[in-house]
N, C-alpha and C positions, 0 to 999 in steps of 0.2 A: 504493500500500500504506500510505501515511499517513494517518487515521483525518481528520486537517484538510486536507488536501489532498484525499481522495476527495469530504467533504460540499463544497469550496467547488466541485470540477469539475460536482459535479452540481448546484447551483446554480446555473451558468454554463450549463447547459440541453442538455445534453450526454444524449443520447438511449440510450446503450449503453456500458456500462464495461466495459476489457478486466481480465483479473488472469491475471498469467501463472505459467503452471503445469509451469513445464520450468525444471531449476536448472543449466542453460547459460546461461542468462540473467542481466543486471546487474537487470533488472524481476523478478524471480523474488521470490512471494509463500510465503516461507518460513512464516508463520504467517497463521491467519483476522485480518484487520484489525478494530481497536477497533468501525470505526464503516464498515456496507456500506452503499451507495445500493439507494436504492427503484429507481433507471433499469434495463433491463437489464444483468442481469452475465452479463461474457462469460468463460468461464477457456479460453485459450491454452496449446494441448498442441503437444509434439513429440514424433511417435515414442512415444505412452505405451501401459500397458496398461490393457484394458478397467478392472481393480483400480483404477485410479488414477486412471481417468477417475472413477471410482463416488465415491470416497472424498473427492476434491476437490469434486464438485461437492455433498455431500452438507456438506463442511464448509463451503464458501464460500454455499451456498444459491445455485447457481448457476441460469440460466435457457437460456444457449445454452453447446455446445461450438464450440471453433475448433479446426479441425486444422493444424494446420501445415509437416506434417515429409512423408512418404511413406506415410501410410496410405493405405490400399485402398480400391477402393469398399464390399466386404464388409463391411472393418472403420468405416467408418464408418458402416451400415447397423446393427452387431451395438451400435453405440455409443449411438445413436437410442433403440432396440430396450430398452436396458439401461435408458438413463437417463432416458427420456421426454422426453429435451431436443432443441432443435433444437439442426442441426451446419451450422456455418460452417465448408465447405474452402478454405485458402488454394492459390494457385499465384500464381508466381514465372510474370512475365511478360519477356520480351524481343524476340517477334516474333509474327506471328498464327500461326505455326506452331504456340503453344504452347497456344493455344486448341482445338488437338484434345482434348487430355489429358481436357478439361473432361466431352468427349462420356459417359465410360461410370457420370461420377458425375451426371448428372441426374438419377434417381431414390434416388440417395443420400445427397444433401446438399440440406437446405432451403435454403440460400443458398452462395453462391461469393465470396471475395473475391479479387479481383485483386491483385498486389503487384508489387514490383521484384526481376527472378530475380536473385540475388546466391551467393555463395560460402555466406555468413552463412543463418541461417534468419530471413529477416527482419532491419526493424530498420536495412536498409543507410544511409537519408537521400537515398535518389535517384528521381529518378523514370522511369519507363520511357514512352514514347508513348503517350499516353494514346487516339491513331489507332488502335492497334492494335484497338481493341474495337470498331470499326465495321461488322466482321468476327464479331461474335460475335453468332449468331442464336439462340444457347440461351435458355429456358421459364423458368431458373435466376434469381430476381433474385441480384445481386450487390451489394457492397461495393468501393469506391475507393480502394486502399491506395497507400504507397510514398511517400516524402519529400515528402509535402505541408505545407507550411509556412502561416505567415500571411497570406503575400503572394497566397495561389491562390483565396481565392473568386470575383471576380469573373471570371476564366480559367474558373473549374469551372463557374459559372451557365451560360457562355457554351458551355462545352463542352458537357452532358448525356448520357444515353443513356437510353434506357427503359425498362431492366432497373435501372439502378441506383438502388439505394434508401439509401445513406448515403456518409458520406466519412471513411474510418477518418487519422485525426490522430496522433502517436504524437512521435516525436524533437525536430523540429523546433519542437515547443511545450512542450518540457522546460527548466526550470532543471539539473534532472541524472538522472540513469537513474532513471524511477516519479517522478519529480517535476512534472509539468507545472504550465508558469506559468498563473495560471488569467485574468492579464487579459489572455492573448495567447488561452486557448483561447475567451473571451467574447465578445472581439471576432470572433475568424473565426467561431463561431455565428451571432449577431447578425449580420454581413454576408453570410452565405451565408441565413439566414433573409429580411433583405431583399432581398436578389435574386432569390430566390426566388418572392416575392410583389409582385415588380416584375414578374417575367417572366407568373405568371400575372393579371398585370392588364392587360399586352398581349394576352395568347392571348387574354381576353376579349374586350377592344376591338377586334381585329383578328375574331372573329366575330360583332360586334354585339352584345355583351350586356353 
């Protein structure tokens, strides 16, 4: 929510910016910030109504919703529908059990993010098995959340899955709540970029080309 700190994260090549939009939260974006990134912006709901979904995302100039709380598939359908935005649904992972839930919102959420099931909504600093999704045959691509810190690219490269299309970063690269240090978030870019482009320089060579 700081006007210098949003331009230097996006700077540091940062593909989607969150701005949270529930004031249970220490991150909680109480006013439009000086200065928004051209990257995707994401605004983070809990629990809101469609009103407030409208209003926020009309002031922040937003581009995706993230749900985060206990909506519905409907209501994330009627959210879609309202805002012409795509809708990022969170769940709270802690066994493949929890991977059912996932099933009745495939046609209602362009993307899924994964996270660490907690008390809190979100935000815990932990991270759950990240085995568990090896198990997850849904169409849905998804998002990688839950207490990943600086130390996980080369773990994440080595990990993958085929559904997933980013790795949501949050606590553990904060100086303090909405503060992220930006030469910690730089670096894990930049190294998950390079492994990235290590790994498909093997797939090639390992096909001949």
């Amino acid at each position: 929510r700081d006007p210098g700190n949003i331009r230097a994260v996006e700077d540091a090549g940062a593909d989607m910016m969150g701005f949270i939009c529930w004031d249970g939260s220490s991150r909680y974006v109480g006013a439009t910030p000086a200065y928004m990134p051209l990257c995707t912006k994401v605004g983070v709901f809990v629990n809101p109504t469609l009103q407030y979904i409208s209003r926020m995302a009309r002031a922040l100039n937003l581009d995706a919703i993230q749900l985060h709380g206990n909506e519905t598939p409907e209501f994330c359908q009627q959210a879609r529908q309202r805002t012409g935005l795509a809708i990022i649904k969170a769940f709270g992972m802690s066994g493949v059990a929890d991977l059912v839930m996932t099933e009745s919102y495939a046609d209602a959420a362009d993307y899924f993010l994964f996270d660490t099931r907690c008390k809190c909504v979100g935000g815990s600093g932990r991270q759950f098995d990240w085995d568990i999704l090896a198990c997850y045959k849904g169409k849905t691509k998804f998002i990688l959340s839950g207490g990943i810190g600086p130390g996980d690219a080369e773990t994440l490269s080595a990990w993958g899955h085929p559904m997933c299309i980013g790795i949501d970063i949050n606590s553990r690269f904060e100086d303090a709540p909405a503060l992220k240090n930006v030469d910690k978030v730089r670096e894990f870019i930049s190294k998950m970029r390079d492994e990235c482009h290590y790994k498909e320089r093997e797939d090639a060579s390992a096909r001949g080309k």
